[in-house]
C-alpha distance (Angstrom), angle and dihedral (degrees) to the residues before:
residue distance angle dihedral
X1 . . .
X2 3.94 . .
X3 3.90 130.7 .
X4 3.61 87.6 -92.4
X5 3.56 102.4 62.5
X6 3.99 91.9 44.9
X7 4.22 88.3 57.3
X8 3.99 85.9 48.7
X9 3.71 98.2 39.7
X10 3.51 104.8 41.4
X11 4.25 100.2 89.1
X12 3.80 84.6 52.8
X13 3.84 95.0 53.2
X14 3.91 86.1 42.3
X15 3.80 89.4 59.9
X16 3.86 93.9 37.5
X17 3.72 88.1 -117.1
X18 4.16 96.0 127.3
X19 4.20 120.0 98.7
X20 3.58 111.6 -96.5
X21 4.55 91.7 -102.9
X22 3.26 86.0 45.8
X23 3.54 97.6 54.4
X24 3.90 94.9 44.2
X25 4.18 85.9 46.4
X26 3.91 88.5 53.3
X27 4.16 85.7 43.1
X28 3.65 101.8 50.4
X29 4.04 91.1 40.2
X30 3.92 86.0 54.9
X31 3.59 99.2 49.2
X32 3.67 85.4 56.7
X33 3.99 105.8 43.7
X34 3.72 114.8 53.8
X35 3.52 91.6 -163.3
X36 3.55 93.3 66.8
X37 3.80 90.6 37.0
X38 4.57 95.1 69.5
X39 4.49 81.0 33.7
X40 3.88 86.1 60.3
X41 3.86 95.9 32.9
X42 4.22 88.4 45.7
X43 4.14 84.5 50.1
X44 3.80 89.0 52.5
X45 3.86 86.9 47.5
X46 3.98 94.6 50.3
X47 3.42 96.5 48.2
X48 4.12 92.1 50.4
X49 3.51 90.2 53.7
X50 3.94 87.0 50.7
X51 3.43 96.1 47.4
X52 3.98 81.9 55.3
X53 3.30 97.8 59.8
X54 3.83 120.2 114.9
X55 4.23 103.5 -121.6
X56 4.01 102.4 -139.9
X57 3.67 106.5 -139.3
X58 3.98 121.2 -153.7
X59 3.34 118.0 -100.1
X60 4.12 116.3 -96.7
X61 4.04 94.0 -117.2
X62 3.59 87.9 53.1
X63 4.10 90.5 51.3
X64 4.07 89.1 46.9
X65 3.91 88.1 45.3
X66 3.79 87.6 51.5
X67 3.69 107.8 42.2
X68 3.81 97.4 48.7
X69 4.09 91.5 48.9
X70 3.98 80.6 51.7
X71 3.88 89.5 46.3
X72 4.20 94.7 44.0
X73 4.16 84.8 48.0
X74 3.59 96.9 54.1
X75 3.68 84.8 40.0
X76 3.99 93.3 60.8
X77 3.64 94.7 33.8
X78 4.09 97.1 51.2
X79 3.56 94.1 32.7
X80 3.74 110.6 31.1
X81 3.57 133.0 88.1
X82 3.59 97.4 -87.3
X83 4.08 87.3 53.7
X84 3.75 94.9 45.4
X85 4.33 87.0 49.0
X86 3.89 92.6 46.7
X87 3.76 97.3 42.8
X88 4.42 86.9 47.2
X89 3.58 92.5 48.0
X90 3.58 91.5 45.5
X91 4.09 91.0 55.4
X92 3.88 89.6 24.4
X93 4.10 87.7 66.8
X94 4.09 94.0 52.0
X95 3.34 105.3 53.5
X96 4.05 122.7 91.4
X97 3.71 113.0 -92.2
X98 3.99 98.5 -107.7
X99 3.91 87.8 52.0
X100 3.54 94.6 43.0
X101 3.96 83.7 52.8
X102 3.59 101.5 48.0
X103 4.04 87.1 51.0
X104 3.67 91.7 57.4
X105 3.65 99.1 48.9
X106 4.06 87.4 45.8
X107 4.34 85.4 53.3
X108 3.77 86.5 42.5
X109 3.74 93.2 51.7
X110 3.60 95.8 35.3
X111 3.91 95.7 58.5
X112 3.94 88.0 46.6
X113 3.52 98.9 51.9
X114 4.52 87.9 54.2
X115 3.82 87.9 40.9
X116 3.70 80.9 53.3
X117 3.89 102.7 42.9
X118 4.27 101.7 28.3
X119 4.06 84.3 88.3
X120 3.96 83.3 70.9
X121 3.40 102.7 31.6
X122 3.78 90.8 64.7
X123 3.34 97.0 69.8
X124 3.18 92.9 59.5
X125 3.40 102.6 56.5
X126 4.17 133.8 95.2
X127 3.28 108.5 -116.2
X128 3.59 118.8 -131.0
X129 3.69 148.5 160.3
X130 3.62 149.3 -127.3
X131 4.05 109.1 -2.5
X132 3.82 102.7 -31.0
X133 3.98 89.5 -101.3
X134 3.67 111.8 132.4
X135 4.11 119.3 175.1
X136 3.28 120.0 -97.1
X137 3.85 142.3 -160.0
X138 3.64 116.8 -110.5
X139 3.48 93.3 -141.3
X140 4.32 91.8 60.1
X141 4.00 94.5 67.5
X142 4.33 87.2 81.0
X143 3.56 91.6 94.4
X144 4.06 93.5 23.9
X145 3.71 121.1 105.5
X146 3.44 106.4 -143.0
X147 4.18 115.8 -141.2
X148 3.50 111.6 179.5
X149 4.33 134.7 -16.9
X150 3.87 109.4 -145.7
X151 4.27 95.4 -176.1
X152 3.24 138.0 19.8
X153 4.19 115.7 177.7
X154 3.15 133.0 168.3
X155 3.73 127.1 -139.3
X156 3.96 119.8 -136.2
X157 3.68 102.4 -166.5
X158 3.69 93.0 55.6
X159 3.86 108.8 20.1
X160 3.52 99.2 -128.4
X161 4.11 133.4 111.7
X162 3.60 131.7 -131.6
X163 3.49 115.0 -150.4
X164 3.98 133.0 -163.9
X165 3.69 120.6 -162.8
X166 4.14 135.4 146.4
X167 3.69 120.1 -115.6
X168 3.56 120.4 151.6
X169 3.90 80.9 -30.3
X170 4.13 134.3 -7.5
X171 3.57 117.4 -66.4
X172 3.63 137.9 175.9
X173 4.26 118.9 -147.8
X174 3.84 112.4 -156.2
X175 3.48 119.9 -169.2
X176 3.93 157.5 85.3
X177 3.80 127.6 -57.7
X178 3.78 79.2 -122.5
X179 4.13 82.9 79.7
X180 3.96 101.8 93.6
X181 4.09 81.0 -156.8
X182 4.19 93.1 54.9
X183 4.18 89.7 41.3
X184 3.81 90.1 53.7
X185 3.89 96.2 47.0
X186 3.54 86.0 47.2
X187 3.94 99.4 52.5
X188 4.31 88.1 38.3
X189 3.96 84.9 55.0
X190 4.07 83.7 53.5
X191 3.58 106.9 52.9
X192 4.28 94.9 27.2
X193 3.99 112.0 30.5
X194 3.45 112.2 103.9
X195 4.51 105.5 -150.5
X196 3.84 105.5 74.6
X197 4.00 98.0 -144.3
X198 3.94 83.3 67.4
X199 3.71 94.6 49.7
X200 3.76 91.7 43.4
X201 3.85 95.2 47.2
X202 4.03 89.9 45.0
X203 3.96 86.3 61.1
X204 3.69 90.1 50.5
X205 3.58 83.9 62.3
X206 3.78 103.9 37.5
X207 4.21 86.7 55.3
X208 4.10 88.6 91.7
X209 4.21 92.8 58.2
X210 3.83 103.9 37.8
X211 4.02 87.4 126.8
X212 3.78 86.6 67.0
X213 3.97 101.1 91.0
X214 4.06 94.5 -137.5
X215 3.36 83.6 62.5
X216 3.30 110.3 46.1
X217 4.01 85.7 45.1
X218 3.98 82.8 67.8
X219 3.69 101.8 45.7
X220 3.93 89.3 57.8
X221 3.65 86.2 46.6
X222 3.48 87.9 52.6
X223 3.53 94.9 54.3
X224 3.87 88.2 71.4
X225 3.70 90.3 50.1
X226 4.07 123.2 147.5
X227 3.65 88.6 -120.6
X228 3.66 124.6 63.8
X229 3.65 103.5 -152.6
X230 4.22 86.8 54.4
X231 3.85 81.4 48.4
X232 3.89 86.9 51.4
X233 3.83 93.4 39.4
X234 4.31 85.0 46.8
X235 4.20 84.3 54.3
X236 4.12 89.1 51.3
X237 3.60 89.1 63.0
X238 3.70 101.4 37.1
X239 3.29 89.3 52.7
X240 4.13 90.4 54.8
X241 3.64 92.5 57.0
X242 3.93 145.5 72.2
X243 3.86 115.0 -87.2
X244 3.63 134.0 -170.7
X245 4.44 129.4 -174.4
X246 3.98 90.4 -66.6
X247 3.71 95.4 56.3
X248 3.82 92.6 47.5
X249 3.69 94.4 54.4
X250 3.56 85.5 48.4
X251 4.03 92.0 56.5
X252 3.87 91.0 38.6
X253 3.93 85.8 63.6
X254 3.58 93.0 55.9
X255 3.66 87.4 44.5
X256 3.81 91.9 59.5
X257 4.14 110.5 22.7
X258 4.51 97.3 28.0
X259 4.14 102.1 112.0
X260 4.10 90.8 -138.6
X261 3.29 123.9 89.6
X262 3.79 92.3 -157.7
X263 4.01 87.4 52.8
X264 3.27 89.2 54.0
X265 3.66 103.2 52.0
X266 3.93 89.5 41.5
X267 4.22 84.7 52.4
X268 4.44 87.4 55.1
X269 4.22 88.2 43.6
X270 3.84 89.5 50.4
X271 4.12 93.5 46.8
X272 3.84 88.1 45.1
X273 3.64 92.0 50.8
X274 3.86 89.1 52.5
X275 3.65 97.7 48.4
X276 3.76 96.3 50.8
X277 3.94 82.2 64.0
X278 3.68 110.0 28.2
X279 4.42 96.0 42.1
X280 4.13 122.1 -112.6
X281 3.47 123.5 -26.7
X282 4.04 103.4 -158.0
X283 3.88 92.3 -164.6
X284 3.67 86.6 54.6
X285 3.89 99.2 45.9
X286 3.85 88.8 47.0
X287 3.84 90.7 55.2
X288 3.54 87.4 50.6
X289 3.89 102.8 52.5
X290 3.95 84.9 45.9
X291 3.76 97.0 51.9
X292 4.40 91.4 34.2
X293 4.12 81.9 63.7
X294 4.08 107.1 29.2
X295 4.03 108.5 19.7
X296 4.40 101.7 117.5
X297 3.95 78.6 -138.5
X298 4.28 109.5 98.3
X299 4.22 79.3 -168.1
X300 3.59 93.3 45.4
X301 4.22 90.5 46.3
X302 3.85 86.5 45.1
X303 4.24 99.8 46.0
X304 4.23 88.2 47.2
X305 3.97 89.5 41.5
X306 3.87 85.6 51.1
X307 4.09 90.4 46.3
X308 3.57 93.4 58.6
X309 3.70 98.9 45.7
X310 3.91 82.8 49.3
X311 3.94 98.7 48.6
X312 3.73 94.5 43.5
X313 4.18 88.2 57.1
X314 3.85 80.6 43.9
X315 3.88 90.3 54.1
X316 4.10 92.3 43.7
X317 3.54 95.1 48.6
């Protein structure tokens, strides 16, 4: 193995990522080149002092800005005009001729015929304004049955949430978390709505009342969520409120069963965080020595090697 390959390699022996002759080619060429011997212990260095690094996250208004401009352009573009024309020309151009025929004339007859009758039909019609959303008491939804919730954003000045779902028509909720009605939307929308961006930007909201048990009951139902970045986004907030022995075995479960790596690692940051504050957790440290020496994961092995070294400072200091 030459210089070369020690500069390129080195990261990936680091991180435990290099095949096993590989690794003892890069090891026996190191113990005999002291160049490469301060290059490797320099790259060991760097990526400590990266690891170290705090990781700025965007603000939340700037995630709820985000998500529902990405939700109102997929709207337009999958349900527009110009998604309607694509997706008929698409099918229009496999069909036989005579079919494709017969469709056209139906379209062609069918827009005639409303061209024809929307005179009438205007008369008939309420007339309203803006996007039929009206406000709405909290306290109406008991006999409501709730379809579908487009938006949920939070407001930072004044702590509340406005919320816009269909029931038997659209309606917006405004109002605190201190409204037992808004909470329990809020935590249904967790465990039972079916887009992810809601139940991710409902746990943004539900992050100032995780000492009320209903919702803490959803964020660790959350953390076994179909999505991983609502699992991730479920972690953010555990990780910002008071735990105790039944929320660490929760964590240590996504720790050893979640399917993401990155969940996983996020899962060992948010139990290390905790322990630093709340004292040793033996169950914890166990599952961490076990994991450090027989998890198939080299990140996994590295992130609970790392947690140890950092609760035992914890527990000297």
């Amino acid at each position: 193995m030459k210089c070369t390959d020690i500069e390129q390699q080195s990261l990936l022996y680091i991180h435990d990522e290099l095949a096993p002759g590989e690794r003892a080619d890069l090891e026996a060429h190191v113990a005999a080149c002291e160049s490469c011997r301060r290059g490797l212990e320099q790259a060991r260095r760097l990526d400590q002092l990266l690891r170290d690094c705090p990781r700025p996250e965007p603000a939340p208004e700037l995630l709820v800005m985000c998500r529902q401009s990405l939700d109102e352009a997929l709207d337009r573009e999958q349900l527009g005009w110009r998604g309607l024309f694509r997706s008929f020309v698409w099918h229009f151009g496999t069909l036989p001729a005579t079919r494709a025929t017969a469709i056209l004339t139906l379209l062609v007859f069918g827009f005639g015929l409303g061209w024809t009758i929307r005179p009438h039909l205007t008369a008939l019609q309420p007339v309203t304004t803006g996007d039929n959303s009206s406000a709405f008491d909290a306290a109406d939804l008991n006999d409501v049955r709730i379809r579908s919730i487009s938006q949920v954003a939070p407001d930072p000045r004044s702590g509340g949430v406005r919320i816009t779902l269909d029931a038997e028509r659209r309606v917006t909720l405004e109002g605190s978390l201190d409204d037992p009605h808004i909470r329990q939307v809020l935590v249904d929308a967790v465990k039972g709505y079916d887009n992810p961006g809601i139940r991710r930007d409902t746990l943004d909201v539900l992050r100032a009342r995780t000492q009320d048990p209903s919702v803490r009951e959803a964020l660790m139902y959350a953390l076994h969520d179909g999505n991983p970045g609502v699992r991730l986004a479920a972690l953010q907030t555990v990780g910002s409120m008071e735990c105790g022995p039944d929320t660490h075995a929760g964590l240590l479960k996504v720790v050893e069963n979640d399917t993401n790596v990155g969940v996983r690692t996020a899962a060992i940051d948010t139990l290390v965080r905790h322990l630093e504050e709340e004292g040793p957790d033996e169950m914890v440290t166990a599952t961490f020595e076990r994991l450090a020496n027989t998890d198939q994961n080299p990140s996994v092995r590295m992130r609970c090697l790392a947690a140890l070294r950092n609760l035992q400072g914890s527990d000297a200091r």
